[in-house]
C-alpha positions as MATLAB code, in Angstrom:
seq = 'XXXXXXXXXXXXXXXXXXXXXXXXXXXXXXXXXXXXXXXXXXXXXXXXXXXXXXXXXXXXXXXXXXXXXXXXXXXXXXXXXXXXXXXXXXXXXXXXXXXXXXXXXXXXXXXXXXXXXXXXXXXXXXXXXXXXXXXXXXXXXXXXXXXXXXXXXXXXXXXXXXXXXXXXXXXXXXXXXXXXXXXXXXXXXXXXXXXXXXXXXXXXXXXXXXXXXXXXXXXXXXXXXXXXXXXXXXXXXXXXXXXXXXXXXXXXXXXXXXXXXXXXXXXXXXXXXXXXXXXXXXXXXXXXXXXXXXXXXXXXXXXXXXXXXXXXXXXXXXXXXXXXXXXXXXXXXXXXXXXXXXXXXXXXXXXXXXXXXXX';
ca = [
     -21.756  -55.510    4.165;
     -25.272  -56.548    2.652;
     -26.393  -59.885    1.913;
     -28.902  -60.778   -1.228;
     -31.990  -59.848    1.100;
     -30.275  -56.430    1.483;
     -29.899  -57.137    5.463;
     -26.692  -56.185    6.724;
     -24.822  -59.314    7.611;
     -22.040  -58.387    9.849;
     -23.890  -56.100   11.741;
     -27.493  -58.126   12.285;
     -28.584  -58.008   15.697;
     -25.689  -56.039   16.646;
     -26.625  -53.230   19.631;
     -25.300  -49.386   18.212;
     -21.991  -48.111   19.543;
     -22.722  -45.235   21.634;
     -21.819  -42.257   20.527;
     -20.908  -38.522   21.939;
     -24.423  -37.447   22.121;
     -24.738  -40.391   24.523;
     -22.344  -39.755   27.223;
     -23.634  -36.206   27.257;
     -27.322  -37.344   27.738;
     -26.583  -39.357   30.586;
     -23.483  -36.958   32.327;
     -25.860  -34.152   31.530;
     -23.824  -32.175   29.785;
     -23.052  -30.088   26.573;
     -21.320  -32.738   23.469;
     -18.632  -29.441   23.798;
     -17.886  -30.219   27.886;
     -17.426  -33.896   27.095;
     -15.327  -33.551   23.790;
     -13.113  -30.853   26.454;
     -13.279  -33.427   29.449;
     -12.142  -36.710   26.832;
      -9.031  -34.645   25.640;
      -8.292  -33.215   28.517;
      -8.674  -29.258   28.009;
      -8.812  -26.618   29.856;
     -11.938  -24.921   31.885;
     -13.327  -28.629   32.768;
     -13.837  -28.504   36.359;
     -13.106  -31.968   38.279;
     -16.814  -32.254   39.224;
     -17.515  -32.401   35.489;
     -14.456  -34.404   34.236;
     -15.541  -37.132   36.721;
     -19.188  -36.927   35.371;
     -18.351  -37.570   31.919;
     -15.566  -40.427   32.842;
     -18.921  -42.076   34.852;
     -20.940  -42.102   31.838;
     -17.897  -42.931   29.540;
     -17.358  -45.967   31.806;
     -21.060  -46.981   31.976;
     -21.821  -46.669   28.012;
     -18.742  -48.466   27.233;
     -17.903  -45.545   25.488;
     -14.626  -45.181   22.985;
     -13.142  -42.907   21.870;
     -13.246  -42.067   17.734;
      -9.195  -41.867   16.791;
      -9.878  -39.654   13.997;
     -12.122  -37.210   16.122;
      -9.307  -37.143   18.969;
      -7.068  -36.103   16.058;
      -9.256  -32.923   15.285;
      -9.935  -32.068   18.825;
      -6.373  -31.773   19.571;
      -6.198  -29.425   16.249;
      -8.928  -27.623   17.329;
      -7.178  -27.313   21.348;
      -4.683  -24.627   19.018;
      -7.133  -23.049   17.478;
      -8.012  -19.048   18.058;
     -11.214  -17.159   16.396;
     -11.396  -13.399   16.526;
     -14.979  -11.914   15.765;
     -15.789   -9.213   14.606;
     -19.617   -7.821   14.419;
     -20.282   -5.669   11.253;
     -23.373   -4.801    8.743;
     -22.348   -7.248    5.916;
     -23.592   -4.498    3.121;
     -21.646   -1.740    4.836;
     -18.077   -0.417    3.506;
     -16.012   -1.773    6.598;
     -13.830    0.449    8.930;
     -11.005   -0.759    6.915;
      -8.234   -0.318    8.958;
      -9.726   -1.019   11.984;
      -9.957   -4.066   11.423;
      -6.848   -4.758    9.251;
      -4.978   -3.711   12.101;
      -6.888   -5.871   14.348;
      -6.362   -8.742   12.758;
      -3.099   -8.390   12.171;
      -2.099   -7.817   15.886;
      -4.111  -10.803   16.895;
      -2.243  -12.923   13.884;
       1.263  -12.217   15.135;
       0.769  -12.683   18.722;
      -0.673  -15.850   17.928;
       1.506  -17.237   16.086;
       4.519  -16.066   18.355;
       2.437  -18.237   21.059;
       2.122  -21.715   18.510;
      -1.424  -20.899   17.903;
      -3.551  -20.593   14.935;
      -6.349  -17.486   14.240;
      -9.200  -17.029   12.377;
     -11.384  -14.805   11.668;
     -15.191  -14.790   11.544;
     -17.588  -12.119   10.412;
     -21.264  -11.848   11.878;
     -23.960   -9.820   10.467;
     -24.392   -6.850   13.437;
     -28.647   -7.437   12.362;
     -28.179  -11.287   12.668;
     -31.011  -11.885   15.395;
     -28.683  -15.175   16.464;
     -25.376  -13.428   16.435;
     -24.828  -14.307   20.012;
     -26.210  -17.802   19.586;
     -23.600  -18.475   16.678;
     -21.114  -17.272   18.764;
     -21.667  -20.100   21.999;
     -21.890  -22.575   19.108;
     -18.393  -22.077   18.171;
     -17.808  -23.783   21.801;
     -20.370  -26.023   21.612;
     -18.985  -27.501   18.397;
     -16.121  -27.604   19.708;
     -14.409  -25.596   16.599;
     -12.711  -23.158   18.458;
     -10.215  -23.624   22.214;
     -10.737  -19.647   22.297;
     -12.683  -16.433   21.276;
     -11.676  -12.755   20.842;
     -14.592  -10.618   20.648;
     -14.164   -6.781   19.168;
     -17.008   -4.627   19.373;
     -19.729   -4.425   19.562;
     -19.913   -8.101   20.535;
     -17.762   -7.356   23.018;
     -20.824   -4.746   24.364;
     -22.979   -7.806   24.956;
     -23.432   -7.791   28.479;
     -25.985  -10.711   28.072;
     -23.585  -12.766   25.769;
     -20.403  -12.245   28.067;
     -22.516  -13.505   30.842;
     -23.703  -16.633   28.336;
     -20.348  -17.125   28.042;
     -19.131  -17.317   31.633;
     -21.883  -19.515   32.970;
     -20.653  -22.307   30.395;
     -16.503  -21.415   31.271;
     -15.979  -20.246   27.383;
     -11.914  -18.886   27.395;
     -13.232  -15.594   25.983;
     -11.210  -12.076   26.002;
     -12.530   -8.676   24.478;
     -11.495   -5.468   22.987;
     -12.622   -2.480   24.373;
     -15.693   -4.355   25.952;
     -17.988   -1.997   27.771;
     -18.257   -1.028   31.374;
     -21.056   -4.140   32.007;
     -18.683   -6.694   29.865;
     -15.493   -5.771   31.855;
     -17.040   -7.091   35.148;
     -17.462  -10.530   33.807;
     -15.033  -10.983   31.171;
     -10.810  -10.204   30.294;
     -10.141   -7.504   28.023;
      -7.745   -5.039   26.673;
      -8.308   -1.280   25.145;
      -7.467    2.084   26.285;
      -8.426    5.082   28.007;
     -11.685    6.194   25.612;
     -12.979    8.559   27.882;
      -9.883   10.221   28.233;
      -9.387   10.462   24.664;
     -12.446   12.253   23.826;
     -11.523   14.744   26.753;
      -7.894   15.080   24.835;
      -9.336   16.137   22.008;
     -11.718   18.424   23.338;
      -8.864   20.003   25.110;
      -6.778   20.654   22.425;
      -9.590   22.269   19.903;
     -10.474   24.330   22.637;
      -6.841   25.461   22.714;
      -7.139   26.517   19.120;
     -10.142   28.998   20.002;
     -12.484   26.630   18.444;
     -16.335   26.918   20.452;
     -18.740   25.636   17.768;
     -18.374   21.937   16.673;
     -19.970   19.510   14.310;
     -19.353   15.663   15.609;
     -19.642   12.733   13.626;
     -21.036   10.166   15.955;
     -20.463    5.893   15.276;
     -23.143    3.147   14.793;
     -25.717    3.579   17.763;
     -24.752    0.898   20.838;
     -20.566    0.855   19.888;
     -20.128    1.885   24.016;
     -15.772    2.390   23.314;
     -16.881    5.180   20.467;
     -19.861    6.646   22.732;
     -16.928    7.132   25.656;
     -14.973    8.973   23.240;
     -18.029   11.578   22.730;
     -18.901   11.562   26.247;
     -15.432   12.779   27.346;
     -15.421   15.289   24.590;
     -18.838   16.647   26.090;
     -17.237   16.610   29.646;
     -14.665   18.504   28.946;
     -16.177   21.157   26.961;
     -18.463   21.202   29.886;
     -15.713   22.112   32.449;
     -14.715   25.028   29.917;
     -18.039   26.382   30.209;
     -19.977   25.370   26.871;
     -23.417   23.410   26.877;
     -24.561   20.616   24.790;
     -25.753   23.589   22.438;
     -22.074   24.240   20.957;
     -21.821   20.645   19.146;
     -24.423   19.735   16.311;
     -23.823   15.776   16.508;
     -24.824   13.972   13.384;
     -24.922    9.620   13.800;
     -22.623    7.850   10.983;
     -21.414    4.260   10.623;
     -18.002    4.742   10.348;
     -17.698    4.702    6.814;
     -16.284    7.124    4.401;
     -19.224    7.473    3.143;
     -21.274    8.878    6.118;
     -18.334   11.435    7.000;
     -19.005   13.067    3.204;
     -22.639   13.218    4.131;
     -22.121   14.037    7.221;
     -19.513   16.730    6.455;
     -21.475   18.182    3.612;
     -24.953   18.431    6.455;
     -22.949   20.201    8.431;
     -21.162   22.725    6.161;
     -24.912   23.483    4.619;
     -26.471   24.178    8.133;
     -27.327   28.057    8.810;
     -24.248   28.217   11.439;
     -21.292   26.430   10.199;
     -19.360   24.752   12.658;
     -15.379   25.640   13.192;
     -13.986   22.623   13.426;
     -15.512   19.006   13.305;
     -14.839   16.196   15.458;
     -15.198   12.483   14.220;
     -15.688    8.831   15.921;
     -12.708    7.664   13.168;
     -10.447    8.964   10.246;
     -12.180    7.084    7.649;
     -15.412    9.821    8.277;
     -12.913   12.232    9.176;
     -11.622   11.704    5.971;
     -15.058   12.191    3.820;
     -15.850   14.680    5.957;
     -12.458   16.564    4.363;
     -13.883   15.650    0.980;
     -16.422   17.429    1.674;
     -14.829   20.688    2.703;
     -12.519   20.181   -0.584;
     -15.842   19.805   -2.758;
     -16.999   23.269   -1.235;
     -13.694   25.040   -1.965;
     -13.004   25.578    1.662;
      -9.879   25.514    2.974;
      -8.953   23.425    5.869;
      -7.964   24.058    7.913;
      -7.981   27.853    7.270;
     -12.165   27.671    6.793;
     -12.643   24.600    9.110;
     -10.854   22.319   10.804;
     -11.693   18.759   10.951;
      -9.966   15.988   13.475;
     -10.435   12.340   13.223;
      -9.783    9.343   15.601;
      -7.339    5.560   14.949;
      -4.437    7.299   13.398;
      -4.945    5.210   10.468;
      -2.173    5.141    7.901;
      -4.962    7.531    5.734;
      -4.905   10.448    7.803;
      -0.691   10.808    7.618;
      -1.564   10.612    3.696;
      -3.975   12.566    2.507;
      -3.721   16.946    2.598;
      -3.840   18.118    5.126;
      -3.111   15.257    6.739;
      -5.456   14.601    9.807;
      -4.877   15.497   13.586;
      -6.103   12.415   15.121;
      -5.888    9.948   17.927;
      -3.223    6.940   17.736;
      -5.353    4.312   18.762;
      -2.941    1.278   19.804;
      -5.080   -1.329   17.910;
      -2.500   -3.626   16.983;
      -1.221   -3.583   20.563;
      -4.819   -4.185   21.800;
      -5.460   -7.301   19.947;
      -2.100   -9.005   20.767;
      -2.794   -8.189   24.819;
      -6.136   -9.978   24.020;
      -4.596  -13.192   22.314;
      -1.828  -13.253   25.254;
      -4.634  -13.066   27.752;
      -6.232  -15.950   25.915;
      -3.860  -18.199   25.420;
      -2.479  -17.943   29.670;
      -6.024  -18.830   30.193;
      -5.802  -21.708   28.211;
      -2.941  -23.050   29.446;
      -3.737  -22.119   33.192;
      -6.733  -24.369   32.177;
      -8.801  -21.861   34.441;
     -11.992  -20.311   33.715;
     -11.529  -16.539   32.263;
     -11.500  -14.136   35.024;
     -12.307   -9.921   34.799;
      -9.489   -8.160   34.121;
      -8.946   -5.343   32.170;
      -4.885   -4.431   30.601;
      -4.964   -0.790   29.826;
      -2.651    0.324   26.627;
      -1.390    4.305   26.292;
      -2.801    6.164   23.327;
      -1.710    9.573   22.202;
      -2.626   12.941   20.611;
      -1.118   12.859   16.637;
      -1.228   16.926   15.908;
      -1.374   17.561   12.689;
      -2.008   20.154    9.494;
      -5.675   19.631    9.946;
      -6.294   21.883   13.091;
      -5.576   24.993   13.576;
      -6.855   28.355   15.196;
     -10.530   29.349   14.869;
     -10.823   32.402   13.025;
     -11.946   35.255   14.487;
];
């Protein structure tokens, strides 16, 4: 209240509550850690708990009723990230499917998701990603890739005891953090395998964005396994897309123009495995009697289209729900997240798409 001077009566000569940023200053501490350590959640080791209840005591410091409130709102809330270029046609299904295997398990467990979308060129990506903790917005994080690639933002992540799982983190990420995919590698050897099988020797592959490590496993294993059958790096003419429709028509059409037309061609996911069948179509060929073309996710697409797509069930759905399930035990252990990796099955889908290489 103001009196006619426009000095506040009430509160003249009054010293300032303290405030949040306070006790941090003087327990020396993230505002995140003490907002954790005043409503008791978990990942708030004793040695910090009792730093923060120090300066609580020697500020005189109390607690906002209203902020409480939201903290214990925001103790039940989930975020699942994904990292994507904001002006690119998404992998639709991808993540459709993860999102919806994150939302059920989630809500089976009494939490709440959401999801948030980062820029893949955003230079702070990783920044925006601690601040979710440090804001205290979110209790826990599920990180698809490539975020969950980030070796230096999964380490970020367990020097400050963020709950964090990943899906289908890489190699470097699985030593620090939880996470949940499937056998990539493998995979990508299947595949090779089985067009091999079908007399194929001279491949086009559509590649995904450069740096996404599970789709880079994928082509590796293919490679490895049409190395143990006695072909070089010279029998595949590998092409970089983005995942998109869009690329695999591009794609497609570069490699049906070349001077030695591959016999079948091999793609990262069904969505270019699907333009890369537009392509054939636009050029009157006949797959799979001219080419054949295989894809990867076993979206619902590739059972729809003609002919529909031989292609690699990739247990997405499953994979996000292991994640959440991860995340919430380690919430409730109230333990920082340790490495540990669940492994889901995955399986060949043969299809009208493939068949033998002529001649």
């Amino acid at each position: 209240m103001s009196t006619a001077d426009g000095t506040k009566g009430l509160d003249h000569g009054r010293t300032p509550r303290p405030t949040i940023d306070d006790v941090a200053a003087l327990a020396g501490v993230g505002r995140a850690s003490v907002s954790r350590a005043l409503n008791d959640q978990a990942n708030v080791s004793a040695k910090m708990r009792e730093r923060v209840m120090r300066a609580v005591e020697a500020l005189d410091y109390r607690v906002n009723p209203q902020a409480r409130s939201l903290a214990s709102r925001t103790s039940n809330a989930l975020t699942l990230i994904n990292c994507t270029a904001l002006d690119a046609e998404p992998n639709s299904y991808y993540f459709a499917a993860l999102e919806l295997g994150a939302l059920r398990a989630a809500a089976i467990a009494g939490f709440e998701l959401s999801t948030l979308n980062i820029d893949v060129s955003d230079p702070r990506r990783s920044e925006k990603v601690i601040e979710l903790f440090e804001a205290g917005r979110s209790a826990g994080v599920i990180l698809a890739p490539p975020l969950s690639d980030d070796a230096a933002l999964a380490a970020a992540l367990v020097e400050r005891n963020c709950p964090v799982v990943c899906v289908s983190p890489s190699d470097e990420v699985s030593a620090l953090l939880p996470g949940a995919g499937f056998d990539e590698r493998t995979a990508g050897e299947e595949v090779a395998r089985l067009v091999l099988a079908h007399g194929h020797r001279r491949f086009g592959y559509l590649l995904g964005i450069e740096g996404h490590f599970s789709a880079e496993k994928r082509f590796a294993g293919f490679l490895h396994a049409l190395g143990q059958a006695g072909l070089g790096v010279d029998s595949v003419t590998a092409l970089r897309g983005d995942f998109s429709f869009r690329s695999g028509v591009e794609l497609g059409q570069a490699l049906l123009e070349g001077g030695e037309r591959p016999t079948a061609i091999v793609c990262a996911n069904d969505d270019m495995a699907v333009g890369a069948l537009f392509a054939a179509h636009r050029k009157h060929l006949v797959v799979p009697d001219d080419i054949s073309i295989v894809g990867f996710d076993d979206a619902p697409i590739s059972g729809h289209i003609w002919p529909p797509l031989t292609t690699v069930h990739q247990p997405i759905r499953r994979i996000a729900a292991s994640a959440v399930q991860q995340l919430v035990e380690i919430l409730r252990r109230g333990q920082p997240a340790r490495p540990r990796f669940e492994m889901i099955d995955h399986h060949l889908v043969e299809r009208e798409s493939l068949a033998a290489a002529r001649g």
